[in-house]
C-alpha positions in Angstrom: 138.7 130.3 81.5 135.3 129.7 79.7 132.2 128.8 83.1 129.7 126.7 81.9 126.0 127.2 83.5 124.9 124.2 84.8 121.2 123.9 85.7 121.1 121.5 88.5 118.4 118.9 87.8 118.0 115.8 90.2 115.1 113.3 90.6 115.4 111.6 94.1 113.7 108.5 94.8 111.4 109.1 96.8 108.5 106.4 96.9 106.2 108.8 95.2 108.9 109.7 92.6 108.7 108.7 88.9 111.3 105.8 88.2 112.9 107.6 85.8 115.9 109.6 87.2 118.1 112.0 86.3 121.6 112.4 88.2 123.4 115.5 89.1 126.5 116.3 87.6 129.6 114.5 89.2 131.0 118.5 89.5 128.7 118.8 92.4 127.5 116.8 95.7 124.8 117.6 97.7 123.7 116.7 101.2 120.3 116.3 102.9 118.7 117.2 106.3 115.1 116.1 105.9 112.0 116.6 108.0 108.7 114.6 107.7 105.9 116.3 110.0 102.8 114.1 109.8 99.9 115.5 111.4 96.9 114.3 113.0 94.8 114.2 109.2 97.7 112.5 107.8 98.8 115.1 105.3 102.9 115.8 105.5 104.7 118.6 105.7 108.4 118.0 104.5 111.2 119.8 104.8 114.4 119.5 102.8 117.4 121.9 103.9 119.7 121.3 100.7 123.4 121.9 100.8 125.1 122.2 97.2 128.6 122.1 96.5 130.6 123.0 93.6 133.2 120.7 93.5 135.1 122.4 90.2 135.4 125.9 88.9 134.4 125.1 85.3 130.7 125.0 86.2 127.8 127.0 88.0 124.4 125.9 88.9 121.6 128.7 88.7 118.7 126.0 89.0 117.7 123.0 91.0 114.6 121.0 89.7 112.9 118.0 91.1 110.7 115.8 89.6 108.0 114.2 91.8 105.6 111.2 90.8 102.5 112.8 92.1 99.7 115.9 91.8 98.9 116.0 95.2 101.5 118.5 96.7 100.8 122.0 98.0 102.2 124.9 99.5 105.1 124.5 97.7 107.9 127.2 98.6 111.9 127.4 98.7 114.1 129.7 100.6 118.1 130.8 101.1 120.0 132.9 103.4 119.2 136.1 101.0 114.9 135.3 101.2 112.4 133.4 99.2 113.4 131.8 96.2 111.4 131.6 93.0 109.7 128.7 92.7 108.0 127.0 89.5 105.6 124.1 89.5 104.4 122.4 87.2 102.1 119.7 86.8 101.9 116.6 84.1 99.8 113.5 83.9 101.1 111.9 87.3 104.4 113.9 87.6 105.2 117.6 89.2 108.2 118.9 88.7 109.5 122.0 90.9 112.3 123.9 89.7 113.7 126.4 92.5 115.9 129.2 90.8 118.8 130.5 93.0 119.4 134.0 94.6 123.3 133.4 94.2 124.9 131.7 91.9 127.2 128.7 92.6 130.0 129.7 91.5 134.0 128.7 92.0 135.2 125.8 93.7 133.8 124.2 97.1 131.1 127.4 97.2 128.1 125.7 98.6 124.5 126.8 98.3 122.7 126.2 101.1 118.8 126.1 100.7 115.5 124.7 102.2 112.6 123.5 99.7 109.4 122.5 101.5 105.9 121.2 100.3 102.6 119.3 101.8 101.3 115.8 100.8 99.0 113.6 101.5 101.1 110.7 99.8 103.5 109.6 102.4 101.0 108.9 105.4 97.0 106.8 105.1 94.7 106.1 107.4 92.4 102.7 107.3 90.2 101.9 109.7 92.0 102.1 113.0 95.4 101.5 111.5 97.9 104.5 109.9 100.6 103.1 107.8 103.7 105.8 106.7 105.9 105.4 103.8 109.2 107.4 103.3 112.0 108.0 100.4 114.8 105.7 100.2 118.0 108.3 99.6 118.7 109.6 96.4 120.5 107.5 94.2 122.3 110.5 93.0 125.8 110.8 92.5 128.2 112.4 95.0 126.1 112.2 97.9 127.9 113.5 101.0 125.4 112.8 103.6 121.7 112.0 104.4 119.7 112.3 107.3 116.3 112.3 107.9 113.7 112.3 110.7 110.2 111.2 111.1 107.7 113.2 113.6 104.4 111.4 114.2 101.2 112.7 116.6 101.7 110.4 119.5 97.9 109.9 119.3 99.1 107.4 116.5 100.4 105.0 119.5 103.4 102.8 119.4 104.5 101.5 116.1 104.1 97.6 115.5 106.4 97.3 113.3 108.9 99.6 111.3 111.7 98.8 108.9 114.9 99.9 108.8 115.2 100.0 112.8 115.9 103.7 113.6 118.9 104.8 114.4 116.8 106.7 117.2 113.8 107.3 118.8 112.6 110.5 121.1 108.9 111.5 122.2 107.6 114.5 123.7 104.5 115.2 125.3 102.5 114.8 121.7 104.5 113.7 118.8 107.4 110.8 118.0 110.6 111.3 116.6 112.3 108.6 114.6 116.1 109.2 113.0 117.6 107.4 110.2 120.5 108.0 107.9 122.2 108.0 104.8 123.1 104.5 105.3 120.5 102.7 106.1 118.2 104.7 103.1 119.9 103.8 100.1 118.3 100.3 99.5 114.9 101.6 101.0 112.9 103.7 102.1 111.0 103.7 105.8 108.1 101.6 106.2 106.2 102.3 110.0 102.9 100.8 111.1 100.3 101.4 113.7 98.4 98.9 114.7 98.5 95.5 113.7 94.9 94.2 113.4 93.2 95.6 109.8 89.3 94.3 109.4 87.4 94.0 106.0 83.6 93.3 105.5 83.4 92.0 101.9 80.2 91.2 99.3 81.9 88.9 96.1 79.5 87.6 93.2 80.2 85.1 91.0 78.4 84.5 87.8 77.9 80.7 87.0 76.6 79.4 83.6 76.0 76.1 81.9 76.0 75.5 78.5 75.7 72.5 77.7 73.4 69.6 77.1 73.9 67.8 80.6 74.4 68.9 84.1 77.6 70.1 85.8 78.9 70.1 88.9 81.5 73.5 89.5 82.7 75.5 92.2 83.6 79.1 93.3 86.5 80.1 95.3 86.1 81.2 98.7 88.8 83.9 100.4 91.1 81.5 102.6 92.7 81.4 105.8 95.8 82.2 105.6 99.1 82.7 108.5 98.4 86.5 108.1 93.9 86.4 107.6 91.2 84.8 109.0 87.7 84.4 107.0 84.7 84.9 108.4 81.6 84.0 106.4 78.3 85.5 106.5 76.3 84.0 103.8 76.4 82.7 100.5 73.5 82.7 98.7 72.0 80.2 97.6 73.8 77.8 99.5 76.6 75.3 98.2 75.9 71.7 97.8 79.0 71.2 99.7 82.0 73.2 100.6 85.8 71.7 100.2 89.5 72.8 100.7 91.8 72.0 98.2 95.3 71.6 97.7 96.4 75.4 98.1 94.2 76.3 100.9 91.4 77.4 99.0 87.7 77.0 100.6 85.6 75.5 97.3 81.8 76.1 97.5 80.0 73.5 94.9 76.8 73.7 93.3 75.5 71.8 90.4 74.1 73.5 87.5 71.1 72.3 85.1 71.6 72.1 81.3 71.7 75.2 79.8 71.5 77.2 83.0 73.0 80.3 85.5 73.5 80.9 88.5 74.4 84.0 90.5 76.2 83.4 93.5 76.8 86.3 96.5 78.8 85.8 99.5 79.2 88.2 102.3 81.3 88.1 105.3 84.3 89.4 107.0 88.3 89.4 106.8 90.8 90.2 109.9 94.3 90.8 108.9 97.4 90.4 111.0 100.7 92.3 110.5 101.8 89.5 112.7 101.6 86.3 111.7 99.2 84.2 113.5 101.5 81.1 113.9 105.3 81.9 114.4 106.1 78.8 113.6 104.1 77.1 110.3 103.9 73.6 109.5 106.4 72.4 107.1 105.3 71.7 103.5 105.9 68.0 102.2 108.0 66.9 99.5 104.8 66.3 97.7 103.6 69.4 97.9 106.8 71.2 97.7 107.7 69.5 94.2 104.2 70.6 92.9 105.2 74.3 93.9 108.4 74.3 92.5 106.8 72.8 88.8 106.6 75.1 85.7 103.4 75.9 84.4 102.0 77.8 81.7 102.6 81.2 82.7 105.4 80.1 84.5 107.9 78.3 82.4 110.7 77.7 84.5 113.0 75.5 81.6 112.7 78.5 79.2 116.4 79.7 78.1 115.3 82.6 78.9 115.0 82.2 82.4 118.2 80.4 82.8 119.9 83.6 81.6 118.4 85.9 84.2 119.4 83.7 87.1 123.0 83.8 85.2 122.4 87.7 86.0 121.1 87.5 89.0 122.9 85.0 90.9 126.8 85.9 89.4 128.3 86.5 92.6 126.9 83.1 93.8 123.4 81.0 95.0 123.1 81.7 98.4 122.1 78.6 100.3 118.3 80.0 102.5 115.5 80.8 100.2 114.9 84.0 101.6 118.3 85.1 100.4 117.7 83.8 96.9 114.3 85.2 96.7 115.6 88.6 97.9 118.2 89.1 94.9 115.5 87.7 92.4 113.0 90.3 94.1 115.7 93.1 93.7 116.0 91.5 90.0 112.2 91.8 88.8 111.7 95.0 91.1 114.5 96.3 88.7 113.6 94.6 85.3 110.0 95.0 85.0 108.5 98.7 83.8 105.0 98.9 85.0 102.8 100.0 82.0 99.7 102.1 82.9 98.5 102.3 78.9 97.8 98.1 78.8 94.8 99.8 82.3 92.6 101.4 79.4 92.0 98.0 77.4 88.8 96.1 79.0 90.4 92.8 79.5 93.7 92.9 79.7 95.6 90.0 78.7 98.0 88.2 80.8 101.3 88.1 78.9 103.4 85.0 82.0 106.8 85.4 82.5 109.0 84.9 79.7 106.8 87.0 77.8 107.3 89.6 80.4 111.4 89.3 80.3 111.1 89.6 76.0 109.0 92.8 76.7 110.0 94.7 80.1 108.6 97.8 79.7 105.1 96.2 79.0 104.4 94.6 82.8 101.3 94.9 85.0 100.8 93.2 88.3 100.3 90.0 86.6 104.0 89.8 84.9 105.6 91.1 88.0 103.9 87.9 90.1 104.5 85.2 87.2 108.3 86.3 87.0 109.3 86.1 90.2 107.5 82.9 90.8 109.2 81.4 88.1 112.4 82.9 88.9 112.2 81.3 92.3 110.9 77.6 91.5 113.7 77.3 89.0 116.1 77.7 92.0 113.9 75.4 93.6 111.9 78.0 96.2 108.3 76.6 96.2 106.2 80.1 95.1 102.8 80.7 94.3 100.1 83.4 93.2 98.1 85.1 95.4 95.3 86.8 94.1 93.1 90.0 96.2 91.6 93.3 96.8 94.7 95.7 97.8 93.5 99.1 99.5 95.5 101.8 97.4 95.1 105.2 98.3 96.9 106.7 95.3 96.6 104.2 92.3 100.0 105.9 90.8 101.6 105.2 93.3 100.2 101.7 94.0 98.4 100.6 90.9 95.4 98.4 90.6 95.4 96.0 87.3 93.5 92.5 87.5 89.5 94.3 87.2 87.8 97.4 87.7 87.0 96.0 91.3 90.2 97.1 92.7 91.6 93.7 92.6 95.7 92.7 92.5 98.3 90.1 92.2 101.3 89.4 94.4 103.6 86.3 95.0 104.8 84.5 97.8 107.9 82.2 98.4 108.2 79.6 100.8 110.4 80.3 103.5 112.6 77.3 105.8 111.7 78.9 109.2 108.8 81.6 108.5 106.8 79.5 106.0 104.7 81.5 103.4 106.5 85.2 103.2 104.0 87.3 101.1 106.3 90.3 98.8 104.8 93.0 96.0 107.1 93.6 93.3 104.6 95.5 91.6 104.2 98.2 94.5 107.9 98.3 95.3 108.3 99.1 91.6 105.7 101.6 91.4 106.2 103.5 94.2 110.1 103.9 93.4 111.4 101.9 96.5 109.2 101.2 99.3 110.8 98.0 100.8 107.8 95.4 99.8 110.3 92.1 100.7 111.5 92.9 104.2 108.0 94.1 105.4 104.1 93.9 104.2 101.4 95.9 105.4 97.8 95.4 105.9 96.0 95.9 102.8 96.7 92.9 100.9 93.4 90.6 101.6 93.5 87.3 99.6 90.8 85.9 97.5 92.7 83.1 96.4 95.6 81.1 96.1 96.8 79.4 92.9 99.7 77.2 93.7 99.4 74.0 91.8 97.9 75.8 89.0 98.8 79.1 87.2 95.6 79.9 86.1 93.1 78.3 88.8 91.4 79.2 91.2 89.0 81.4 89.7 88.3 84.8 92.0 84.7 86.5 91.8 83.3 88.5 88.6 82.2 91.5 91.0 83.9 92.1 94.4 83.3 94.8 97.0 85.8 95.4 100.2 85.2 98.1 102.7 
């Protein structure tokens, strides 16, 4: 009987991992006991005890390699029952890969190789102001998965969670850390999301840069940051001060000035945002049927009528329309999460231009924040969920990870759909993409502040031409 060597290669999607993913071989299954120690300065130690199986005599593994989206890892070492294992790393652009080499080969049927492969990173846990936020792997969407367990240890100087998603299977605490357990189960749609602390605070300075050219004065405006269910706005200053100061339609605060012929205008404003992980009112005012009509309209990056469109909710919705928006919106979230490739080359051009959403579903693997946001909001207002734009400064610790793409001032786009009993439900495609499976629908964090809202129209309000958020 002629063995085949089989070198074991496995990309598991972690939230850090690269999207791309390479499956074992169906001749072996694997199982996973996994450890993440987060300590007090936020970096991570995990720990992954391994079990291999050979599930067929025709094949032996002599290699296990995993691919991780990220540079940041350390102390990287792998050991079996006979000692240490050798260990390569190597590092490329955004990805490491670490290929572990076995003592014993797997060989013959149901021989297992049992192993444990453990690293450091400071990509699973960040700290912003008084809040931490931790985010954890989904499963692996591997073949032959026999089990998967995994626990989270915190420092209990972190302090209760305020929210966490999936609900753990358990929770333990000793005199200084907390234990949270999950399993295979509830892992393979998404990965743990935990915060502490549910109040986040921004001080922000935003200029905008008015001019008018032509022969007769004009009166215009520049965008606020609104209140919102989930912010309040405090304002410092704006300088010089507005001729008058208006909401409109989406929410937006307008700040008006009027400009002499041929003239410009710098304006600053300064002041302060609070963000709630909670949302202010539990129970929001309904929209009208005005209003909802309006948010349910196609525009011009959002063409809701294109054939095109009409053929993805074929896709998406084959098993049936579920009747609540937040079920619809889910699979179409799921759909564009999926779709969409987010393309890090279209970051080096200066202005980069916004391509809406059919363009997007004609070119997948050429999306950015902005294609992500215009496709799912047409998705949903052509199943009639009213859905809007929201555009803001997102805190993003690793910009692989979570990537950056509307200015050099850090700032993003993310959509919203109207739910029938929470009202406005803010979700990031884009970052759920990106970071291979962090669950961006279910929960949100505390680092999305908005700048503005564009409901009625696709390509207004206007944000500022330079913004700074600490």
């Amino acid at each position: 009987m002629k063995i085949k060597i089989l070198s074991f290669c496995i990309s598991l999607a972690f939230f850090l991992w690269l999207p791309f993913k390479v499956f074992a071989a169906d001749e072996f299954s694997t199982s996973y006991d996994v450890t993440y120690d987060v300590g007090q300065d936020g970096i991570t130690q995990v720990t992954q005890k391994i079990t291999l199986k050979n599930l067929t005599s025709k094949f032996y593994a002599s290699n296990f390699t995993l691919s991780i989206g990220s540079t940041t890892l350390s102390d990287v070492s792998a050991s079996d029952e006979a000692g240490v294992m050798e260990t390569t790393v190597e590092s490329k652009g955004n990805k490491t890969s670490i290929t572990t080499n076995f003592n014993q080969q797997v060989a013959g049927a149901d021989k297992q190789q049992i192993f444990t492969l453990r690293f450091k990173s400071r990509d699973f846990a960040q700290s912003l102001g008084k809040t931490w936020e931790v985010y954890l792997p989904k499963a692996p969407e591997a073949t032959n998965i026999e089990g998967y367990s995994l626990v989270l240890s915190v420092p209990a100087s972190f302090g209760d969670p305020t929210s966490i998603s999936p609900t753990p299977k358990s929770e333990s605490q000793t005199f200084d850390r907390l234990f949270f357990t999950f399993n295979k189960d509830q892992l393979q749609k998404s990965g743990v999301s935990v915060n502490f602390g549910t109040i986040q605070v921004f001080d922000f300075n935003l200029k905008y840069k008015l001019e008018n050219t032509s022969l007769f004065p004009v009166l215009t405006s520049v965008t606020l940051p609104p209140d919102t269910n989930y912010q309040d706005i405090l304002i410092g200053k704006i300088s010089p001060e507005p001729s008058n100061v208006t909401v409109d339609e989406d929410g937006n605060y307008l700040a008006w000035y009027k400009l002499p012929r041929r003239s410009k205008e710098e304006v600053t404003v300064t002041g302060s945002a609070k963000l709630y992980i909670i949302p202010k009112n539990k129970r929001p005012q309904a929209l009208s049927k005005q209003m909802s009509e309006k948010l349910v309209k196609s525009d011009r990056y959002w063409e809701k009528e294109n054939p095109a469109i009409s053929a993805a909710l074929t896709e998406i919705f084959k098993e049936g329309i579920p009747q609540l928006n937040r079920d619809k919106a889910r699979l179409i979230h799921a759909f564009v999460v999926n779709t969409l490739k987010y393309d890090t080359t279209r970051l080096n051009n200066e202005g980069i231009e916004r391509l809406g959403a059919i363009t997007a579903l004609n070119n997948p693997n050429s999306a950015v924040c902005m294609e992500f946001t215009d496709l799912f909001i047409t998705l949903s207002r052509a199943v009639g969920i009213p859905a809007r734009e929201l555009d803001g400064f997102a805190y993003s610790q690793n910009r692989n990870l979570r990537p950056l793409s509307l200015s050099p001032d850090l700032l993003h786009a993310w959509p919203e759909y109207y739910d029938e009993e929470k009202g406005w439900v803010m979700v990031d495609p884009t970052w759920e993409n990106t970071s291979g499976g962090v669950d961006y629908f279910n929960k949100f964090d505390l680092n999305h502040l908005v700048l503005a809202i564009r409901g009625t129209s696709s390509s207004l309000p206007y944000t500022g031409d330079d913004v700074k958020v600490r």
